[in-house]
N, C-alpha and C positions, 0 to 999 in steps of 0.2 A: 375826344376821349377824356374824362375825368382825371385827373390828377388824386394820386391816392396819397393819402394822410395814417400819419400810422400817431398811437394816442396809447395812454395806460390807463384803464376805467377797471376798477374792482380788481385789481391787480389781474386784471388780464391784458393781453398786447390785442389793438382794437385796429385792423385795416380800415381803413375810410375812405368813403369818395365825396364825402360833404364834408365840410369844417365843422367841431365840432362848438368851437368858442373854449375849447382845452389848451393849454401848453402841449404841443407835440414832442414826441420822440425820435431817436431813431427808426430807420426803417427795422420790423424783427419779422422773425417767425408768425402769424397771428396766429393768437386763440380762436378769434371771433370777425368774420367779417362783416361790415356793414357798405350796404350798394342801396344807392338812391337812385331809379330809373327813369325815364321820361315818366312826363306828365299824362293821365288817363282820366277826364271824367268822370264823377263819379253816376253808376248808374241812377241814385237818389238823391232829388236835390234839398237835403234839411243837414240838420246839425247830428242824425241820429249815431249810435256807433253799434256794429254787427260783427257777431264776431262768428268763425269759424275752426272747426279744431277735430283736427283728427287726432286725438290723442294728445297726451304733454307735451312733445318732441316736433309738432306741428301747430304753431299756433294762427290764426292771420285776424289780424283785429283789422276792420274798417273805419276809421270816423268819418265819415260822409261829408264833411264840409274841410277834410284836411287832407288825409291819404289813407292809403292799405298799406298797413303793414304786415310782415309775415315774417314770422320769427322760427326756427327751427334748429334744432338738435344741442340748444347751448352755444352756437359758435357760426351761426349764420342771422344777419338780417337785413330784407328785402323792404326798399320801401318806392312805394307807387303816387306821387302826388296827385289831388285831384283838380289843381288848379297849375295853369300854365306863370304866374307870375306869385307860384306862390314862396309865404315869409319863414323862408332858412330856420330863423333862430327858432320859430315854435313849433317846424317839426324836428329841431335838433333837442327840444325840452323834450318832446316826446320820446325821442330815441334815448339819451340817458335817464330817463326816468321812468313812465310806467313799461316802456318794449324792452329797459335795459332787466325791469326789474321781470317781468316774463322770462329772461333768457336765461336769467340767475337762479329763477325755480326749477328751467329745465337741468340744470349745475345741481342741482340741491343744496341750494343758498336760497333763505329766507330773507325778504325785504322787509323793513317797517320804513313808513312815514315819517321821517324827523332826520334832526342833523345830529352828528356826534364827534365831540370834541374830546382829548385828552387829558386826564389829569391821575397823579400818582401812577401813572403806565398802565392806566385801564382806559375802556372806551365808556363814555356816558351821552347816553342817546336822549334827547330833546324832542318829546313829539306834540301835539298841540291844534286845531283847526286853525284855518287860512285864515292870517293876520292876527293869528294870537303872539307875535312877537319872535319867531322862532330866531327870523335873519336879525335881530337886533340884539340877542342874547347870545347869539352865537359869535356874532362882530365883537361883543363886547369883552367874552372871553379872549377871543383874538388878541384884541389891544392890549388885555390885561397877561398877554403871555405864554396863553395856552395854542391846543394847535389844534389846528381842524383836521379832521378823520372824515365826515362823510356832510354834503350838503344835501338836503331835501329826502334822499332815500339813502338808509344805513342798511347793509348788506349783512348778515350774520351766518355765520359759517359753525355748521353745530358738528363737523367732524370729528374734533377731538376735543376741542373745549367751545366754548361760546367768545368765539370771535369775530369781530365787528372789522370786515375789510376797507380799509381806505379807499375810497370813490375816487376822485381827480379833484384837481386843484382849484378850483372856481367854487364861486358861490351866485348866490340870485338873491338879488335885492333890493328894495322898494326904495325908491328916491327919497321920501322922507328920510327913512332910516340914511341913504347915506350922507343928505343933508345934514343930519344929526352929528356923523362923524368928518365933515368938512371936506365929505368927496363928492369928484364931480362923475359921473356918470357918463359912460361913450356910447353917442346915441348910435352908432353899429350894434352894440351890444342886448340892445333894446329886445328884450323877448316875445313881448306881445305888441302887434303896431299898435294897440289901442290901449296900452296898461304898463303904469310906471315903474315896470320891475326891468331889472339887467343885469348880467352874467358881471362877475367881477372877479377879478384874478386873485388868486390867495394862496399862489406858490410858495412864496414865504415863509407861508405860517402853516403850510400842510403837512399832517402826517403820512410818511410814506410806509410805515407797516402796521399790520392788523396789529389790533391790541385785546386784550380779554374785557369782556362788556363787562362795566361794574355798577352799572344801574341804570334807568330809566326815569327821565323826569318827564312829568307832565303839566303844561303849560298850561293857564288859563287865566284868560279876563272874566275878571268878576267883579262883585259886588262889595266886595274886601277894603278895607281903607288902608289897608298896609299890605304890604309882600309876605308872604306869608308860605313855609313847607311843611305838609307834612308827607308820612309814611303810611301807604294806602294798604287795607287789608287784604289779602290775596285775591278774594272772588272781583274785588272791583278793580283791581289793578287787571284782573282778565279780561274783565269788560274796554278797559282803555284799550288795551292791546288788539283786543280783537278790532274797535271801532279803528284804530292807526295803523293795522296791518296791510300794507302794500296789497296791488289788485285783487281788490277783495271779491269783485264781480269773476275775476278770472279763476279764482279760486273756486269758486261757486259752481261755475260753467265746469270746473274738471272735474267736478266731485270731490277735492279737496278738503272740505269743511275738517270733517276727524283729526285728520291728520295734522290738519294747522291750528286745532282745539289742543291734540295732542305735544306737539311741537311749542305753544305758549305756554304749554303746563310747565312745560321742562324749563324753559325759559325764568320761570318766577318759582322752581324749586333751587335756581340758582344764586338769584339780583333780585331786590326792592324795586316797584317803583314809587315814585316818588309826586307827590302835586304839589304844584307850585305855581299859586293865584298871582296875579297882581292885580290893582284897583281900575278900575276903567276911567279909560280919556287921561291915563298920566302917564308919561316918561319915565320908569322906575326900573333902567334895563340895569342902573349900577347896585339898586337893593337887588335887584334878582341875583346878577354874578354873586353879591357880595355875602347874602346867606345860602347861597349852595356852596359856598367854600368854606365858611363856617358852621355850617350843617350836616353838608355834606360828606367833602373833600378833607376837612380837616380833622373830624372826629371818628372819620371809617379808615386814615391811610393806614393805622398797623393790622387793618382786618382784611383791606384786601390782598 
């Protein structure tokens, strides 16, 4: 019998029978349970992913070369491995991240793609493609004193105002980057057996309550010779939103689209976003903190 783990992911209490690579809690009441079952072949043998879905509140994603998952009512999720020896930590990526971010739509919690960090008691969310610098600008605030709110998927919660839930204490980070900051890496931790990323602890410097979202930046390598933000015009700031909105295929599959058209409207009749280039093939994670605090941070604190 599994030994159960109990965790706090999007401020909900999370029963567990896998580790999740989190700081655990207390045993509590859970919201939400998570059960990882024996191992089941998958009937196809490629990379593909099939999903099935009886409605919101039923979802089961397949990826053919990892497991079945099966997510249900906000507060349950089933996972079926398809290999007998297979690697914990990246079906545990998969669980707090695209099946956590499914369970949160079944909540009526919106996901977006990015990390979000604190400053003047607002959340500002970081979104950007894979290896545009996300975990290096987010560390960098760290150091520089700020606190981390959400790693890799920020949760927003649009009940009463536009608040961005605190995820858990860890982050996922590329060996370079922690090379950059004179850490060493615990190859337990290792996410992918074949790729230089791994889970790192950042109970420290984690925010443990929601805060009100006070803007969105977006990241990008480019062609620029300098660091460089500006303030993007509503219809293209939609555009970013849409291309960085959490499962966007799941979305697709429920018939969703409107609704999350609708929902990013409200979103940018609230908060700017914001682009914010750096140069390519350079280290310039300290000009990035250093004018989003000057641009940012420091010219909007009496407006928000």
């Amino acid at each position: 019998m599994k030994v159960k783990e109990y965790y706090r992911l999007f401020d909900l209490c999370v029963e567990s029978n896998i580790h999740l690579n989190i700081a655990q809690i207390q045993p509590c009441q859970p919201d939400v349970i998570i059960e990882v079952g024996e191992w089941k072949p998958s009937c196809v043998d490629d990379d593909s992913v099939e999903f099935e879905i009886d409605g919101l509140n039923n979802i089961t994603v397949d990826i053919h070369d990892m497991a079945k998952f099966s997510i249900k009512n906000g507060n349950y999720m089933n996972i079926i491995p398809h290999n007998e020896d297979y690697w914990k930590n990246e079906i545990v990526t998969y669980i707090v991240g695209v099946a956590f971010a499914t369970l949160l739509l079944q909540r009526d919690v919106f996901s977006i793609h990015g990390s979000a960090i604190c400053a003047n008691n607002h959340a500002f969310i970081i979104v950007g493609e894979a290896g545009a610098g996300k975990s290096s600008i987010a560390r960098e605030f760290i150091q520089s004193g700020y606190k981390l709110l959400s790693d890799d998927l920020s949760a927003i919660s649009i009940k009463n105002q536009l608040d961005v839930i605190p995820s858990f204490p860890t982050q996922k980070m590329w060996k370079n980057t922690m090379d950059a900051y004179e850490s060493s890496p615990d190859p337990s931790k290792k996410i992918f057996h074949d790729v230089d990323k791994f889970y790192v602890d950042a109970q420290d410097h984690f925010e443990e309550s929601s805060k009100q979202l006070g803007g969105i930046i977006w990241l990008e390598e480019s062609e620029v010779e300098q660091v460089t933000l500006t303030k993007l015009e509503k219809n293209q700031a939609l555009e970013v939103l849409l291309i960085h909105a959490f499962i966007e295929d799941m979305v697709e599959h429920l018939g969703l689209k409107t609704q999350q058209f609708i929902l990013l409207s409200h979103v940018l009749s609230h908060v700017d976003v914001y682009h914010l280039e750096r140069p390519n093939n350079q280290f310039t994670v300290k000009e990035q903190v250093s004018i989003i605090r000057e641009k940012l941070f420091e010219q909007n604190v009496n407006k928000l």
